[in-house]
C-alpha positions as CSV (number, residue, x, y, z in Angstrom):
1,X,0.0,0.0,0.0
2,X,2.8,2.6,0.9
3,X,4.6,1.8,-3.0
4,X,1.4,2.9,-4.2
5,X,0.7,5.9,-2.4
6,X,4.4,6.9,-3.3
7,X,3.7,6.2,-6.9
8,X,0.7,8.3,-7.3
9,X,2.6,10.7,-5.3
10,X,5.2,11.0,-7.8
11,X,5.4,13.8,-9.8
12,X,5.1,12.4,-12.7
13,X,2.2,11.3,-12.0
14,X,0.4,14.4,-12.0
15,X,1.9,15.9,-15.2
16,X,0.3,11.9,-16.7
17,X,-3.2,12.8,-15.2
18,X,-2.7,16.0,-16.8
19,X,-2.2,14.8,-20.1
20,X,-4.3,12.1,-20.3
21,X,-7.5,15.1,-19.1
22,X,-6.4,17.2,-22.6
23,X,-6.0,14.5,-24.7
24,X,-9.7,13.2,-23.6
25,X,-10.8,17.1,-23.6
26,X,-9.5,17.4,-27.3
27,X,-11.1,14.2,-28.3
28,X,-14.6,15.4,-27.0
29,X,-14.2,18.8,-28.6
30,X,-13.9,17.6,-32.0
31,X,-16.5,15.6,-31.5
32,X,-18.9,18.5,-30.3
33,X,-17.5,20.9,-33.1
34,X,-20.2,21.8,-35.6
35,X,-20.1,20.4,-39.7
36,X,-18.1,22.5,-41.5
37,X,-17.0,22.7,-44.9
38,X,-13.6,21.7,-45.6
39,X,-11.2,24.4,-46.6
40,X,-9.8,24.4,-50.1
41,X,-6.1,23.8,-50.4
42,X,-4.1,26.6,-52.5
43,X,-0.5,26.7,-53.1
44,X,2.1,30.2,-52.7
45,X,1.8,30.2,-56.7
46,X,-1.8,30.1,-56.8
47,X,-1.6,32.8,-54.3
48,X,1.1,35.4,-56.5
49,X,-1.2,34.6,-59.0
50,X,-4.1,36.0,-57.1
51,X,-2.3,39.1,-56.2
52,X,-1.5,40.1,-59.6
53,X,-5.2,39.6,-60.5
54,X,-6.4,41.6,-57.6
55,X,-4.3,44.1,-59.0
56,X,-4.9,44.5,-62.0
57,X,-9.0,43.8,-61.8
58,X,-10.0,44.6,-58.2
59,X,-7.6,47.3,-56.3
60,X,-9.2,50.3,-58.3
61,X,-12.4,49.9,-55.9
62,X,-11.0,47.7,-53.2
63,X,-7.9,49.4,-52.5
64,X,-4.0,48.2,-53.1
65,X,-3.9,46.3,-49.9
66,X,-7.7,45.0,-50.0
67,X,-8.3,47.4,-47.5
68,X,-11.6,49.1,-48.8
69,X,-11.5,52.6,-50.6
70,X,-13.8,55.4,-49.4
71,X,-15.1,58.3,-51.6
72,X,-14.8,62.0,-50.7
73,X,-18.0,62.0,-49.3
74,X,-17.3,58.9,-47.0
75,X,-19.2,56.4,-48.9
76,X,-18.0,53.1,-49.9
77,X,-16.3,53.0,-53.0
78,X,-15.5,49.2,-52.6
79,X,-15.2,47.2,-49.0
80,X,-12.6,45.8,-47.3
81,X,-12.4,42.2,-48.6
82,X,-9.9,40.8,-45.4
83,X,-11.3,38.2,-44.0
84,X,-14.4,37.3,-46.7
85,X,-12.7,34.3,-47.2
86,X,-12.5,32.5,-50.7
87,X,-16.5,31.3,-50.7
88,X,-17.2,35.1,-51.3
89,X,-14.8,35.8,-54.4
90,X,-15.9,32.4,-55.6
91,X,-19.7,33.5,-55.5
92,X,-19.3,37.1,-56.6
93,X,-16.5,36.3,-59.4
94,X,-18.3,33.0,-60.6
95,X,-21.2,34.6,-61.4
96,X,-20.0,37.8,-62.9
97,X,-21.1,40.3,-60.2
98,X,-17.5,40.8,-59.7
99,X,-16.1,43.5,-61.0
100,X,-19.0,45.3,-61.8
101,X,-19.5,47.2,-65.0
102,X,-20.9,50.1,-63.2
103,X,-22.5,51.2,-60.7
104,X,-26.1,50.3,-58.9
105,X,-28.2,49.5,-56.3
106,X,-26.3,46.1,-56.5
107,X,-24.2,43.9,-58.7
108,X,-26.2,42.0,-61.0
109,X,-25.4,38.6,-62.3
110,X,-23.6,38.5,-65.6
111,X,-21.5,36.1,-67.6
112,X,-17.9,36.0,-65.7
113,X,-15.1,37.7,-66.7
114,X,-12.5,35.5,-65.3
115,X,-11.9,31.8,-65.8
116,X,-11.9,29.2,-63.1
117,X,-8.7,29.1,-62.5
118,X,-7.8,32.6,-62.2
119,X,-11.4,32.6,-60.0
120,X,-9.6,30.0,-58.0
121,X,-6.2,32.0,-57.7
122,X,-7.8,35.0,-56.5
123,X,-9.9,33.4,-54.2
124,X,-6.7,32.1,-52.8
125,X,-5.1,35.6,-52.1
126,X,-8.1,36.7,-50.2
127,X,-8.3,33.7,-48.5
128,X,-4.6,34.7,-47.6
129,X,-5.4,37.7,-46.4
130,X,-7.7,36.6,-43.2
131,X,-9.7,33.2,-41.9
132,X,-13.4,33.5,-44.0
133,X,-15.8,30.5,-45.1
134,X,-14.2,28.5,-47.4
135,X,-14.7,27.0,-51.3
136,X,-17.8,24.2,-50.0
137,X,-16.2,20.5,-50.6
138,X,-18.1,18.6,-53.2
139,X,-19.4,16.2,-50.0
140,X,-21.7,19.3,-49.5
141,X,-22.7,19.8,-52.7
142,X,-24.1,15.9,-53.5
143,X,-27.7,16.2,-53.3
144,X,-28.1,12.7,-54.0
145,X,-27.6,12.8,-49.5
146,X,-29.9,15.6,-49.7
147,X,-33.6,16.2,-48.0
148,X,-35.3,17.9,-50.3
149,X,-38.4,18.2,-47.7
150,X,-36.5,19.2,-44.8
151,X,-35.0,21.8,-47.2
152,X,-37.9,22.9,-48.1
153,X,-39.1,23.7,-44.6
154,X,-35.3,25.6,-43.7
155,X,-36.2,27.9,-47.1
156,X,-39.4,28.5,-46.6
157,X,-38.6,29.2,-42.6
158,X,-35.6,31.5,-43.4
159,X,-35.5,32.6,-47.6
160,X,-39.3,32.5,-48.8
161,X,-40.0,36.1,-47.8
162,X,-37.6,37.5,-50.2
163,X,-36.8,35.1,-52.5
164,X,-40.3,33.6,-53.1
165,X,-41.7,30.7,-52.1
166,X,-40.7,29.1,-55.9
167,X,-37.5,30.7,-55.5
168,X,-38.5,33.1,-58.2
169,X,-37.3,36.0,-56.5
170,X,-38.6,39.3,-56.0
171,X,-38.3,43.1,-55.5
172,X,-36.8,44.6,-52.6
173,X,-36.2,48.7,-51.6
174,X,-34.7,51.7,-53.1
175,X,-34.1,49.5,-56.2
176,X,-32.8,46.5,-54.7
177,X,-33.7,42.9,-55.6
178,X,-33.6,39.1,-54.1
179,X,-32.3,37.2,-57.4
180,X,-33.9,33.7,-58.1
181,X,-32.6,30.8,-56.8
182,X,-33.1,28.1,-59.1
183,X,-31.3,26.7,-61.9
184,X,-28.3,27.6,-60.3
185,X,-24.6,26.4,-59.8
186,X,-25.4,24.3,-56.3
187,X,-21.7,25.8,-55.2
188,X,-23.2,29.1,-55.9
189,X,-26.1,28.3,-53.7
190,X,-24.2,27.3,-51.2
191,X,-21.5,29.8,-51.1
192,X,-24.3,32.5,-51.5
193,X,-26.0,31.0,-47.9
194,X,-22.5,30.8,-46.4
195,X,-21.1,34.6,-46.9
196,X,-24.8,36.6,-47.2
197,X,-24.1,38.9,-50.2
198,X,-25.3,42.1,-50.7
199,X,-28.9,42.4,-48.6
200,X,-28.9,38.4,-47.8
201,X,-28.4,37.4,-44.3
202,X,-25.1,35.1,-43.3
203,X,-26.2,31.9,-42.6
204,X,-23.0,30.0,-41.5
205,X,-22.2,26.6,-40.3
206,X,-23.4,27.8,-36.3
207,X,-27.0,28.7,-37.5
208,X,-27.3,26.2,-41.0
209,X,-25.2,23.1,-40.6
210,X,-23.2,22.2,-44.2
211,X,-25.9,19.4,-44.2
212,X,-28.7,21.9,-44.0
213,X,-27.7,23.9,-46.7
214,X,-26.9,20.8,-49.1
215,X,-30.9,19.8,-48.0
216,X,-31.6,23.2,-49.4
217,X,-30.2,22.9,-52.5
218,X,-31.8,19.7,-53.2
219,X,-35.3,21.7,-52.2
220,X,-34.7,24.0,-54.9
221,X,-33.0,21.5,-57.5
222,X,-36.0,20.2,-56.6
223,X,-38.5,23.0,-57.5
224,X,-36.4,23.0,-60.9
225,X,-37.2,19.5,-61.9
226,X,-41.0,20.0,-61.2
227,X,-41.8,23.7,-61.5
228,X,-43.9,23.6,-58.1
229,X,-42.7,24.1,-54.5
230,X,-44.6,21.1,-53.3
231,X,-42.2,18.8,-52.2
232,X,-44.5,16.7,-49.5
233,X,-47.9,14.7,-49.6
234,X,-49.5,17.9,-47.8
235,X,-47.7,20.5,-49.9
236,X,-49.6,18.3,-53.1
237,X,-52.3,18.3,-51.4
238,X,-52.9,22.4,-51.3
239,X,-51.2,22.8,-54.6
């Protein structure tokens, strides 16, 4: 009895109780850690790549240092972009909103002007430039795994009242607009969710798990393939 009261008197043996507490605390925190999407992998070339697109397309209204540029009255001529992370350029370059042609209430949807890749490299310098929501892994973006009815209750809970109950869109104020949401690029969809451009909320992975937003998208790829927003027995049954 008196070897083993010296032995967990040692003082070893408190710096092993210690480690074996933060190894089990670590395990249990990743396990309570919400979904997330993974983060996309980008290399320092993909990066100096990035810069020089930045630029040469984006510093004008942006600033030199993505910094956001201010006009003499103190309105924003283009906002800081540190810390948007690379879902947002991927969203706003992919679909042509960025750069803008001019102007307007908001950036409208267009045919892109850059590539993929070079959409890729300059999501990766302003993913270098601060921690933001990341390019959605494909695991995300399977609606095969989707739910389109529990989808269609998250869209109609937390989207219908701008963006129709169709997702056909609709008008917002002082010229401002909820685009339609179907028939669209599920990464788009996703992305768009994840970083809340322009007047749309931010619905990240703490209030819309990455499995909730893939059910989503399989709600509205849904309402694509049928052209109704019934998606259950009762929604068919008050068509």
């Amino acid at each position: 009895m008196k070897a083993l009261a010296a032995r967990r008197h040692h003082p070893m043996a408190l710096l092993v109780i210690l480690l074996l507490a933060l190894v089990a605390t670590g395990g249990l925190y990743a396990a309570l850690q919400p979904q997330t999407a993974q983060a996309e992998a980008y290399t320092e070339d993909d990066v100096d790549a990035g810069e020089a697109l930045f630029l040469a397309n984006c510093a004008t209204c942006h600033g030199r240092n993505a910094e956001g540029l201010l006009d003499a009255d103190g309105g924003t001529i283009g906002p800081s972009l540190i810390g948007v992370g690379a879902a947002s350029v991927d969203f706003q370059v992919g679909t042509g909103r960025m750069p803008m042609q001019s102007a307007g209430a908001q950036a409208a949807r267009k045919p892109p002007q850059m590539n993929e890749e070079q959409t890729r490299q300059l999501a990766a310098y302003v993913a270098s430039l601060g921690p933001g929501p990341a390019v959605p892994d494909e695991e995300w973006l399977d609606t095969s795994k989707g739910d389109a009815t529990k989808g269609g209750e998250i869209f109609r809970i937390n989207c219908a009242m701008c963006h129709n109950a169709a997702g056909a869109g609709g008008a917002l104020t002082r010229g401002k607009y909820a685009p339609p949401v179907v028939g669209l690029e599920s990464k788009h969809v996703y992305e768009a969710m994840e970083t809340g451009p322009q007047n749309m909320p931010v619905f990240n992975d703490t209030n819309l798990s990455p499995s909730d937003k893939r059910d989503v998208i399989r709600y509205l790829e849904t309402l694509d393939e049928t052209g109704s927003p019934a998606v259950s027995p009762w929604a068919r049954s008050v068509r």
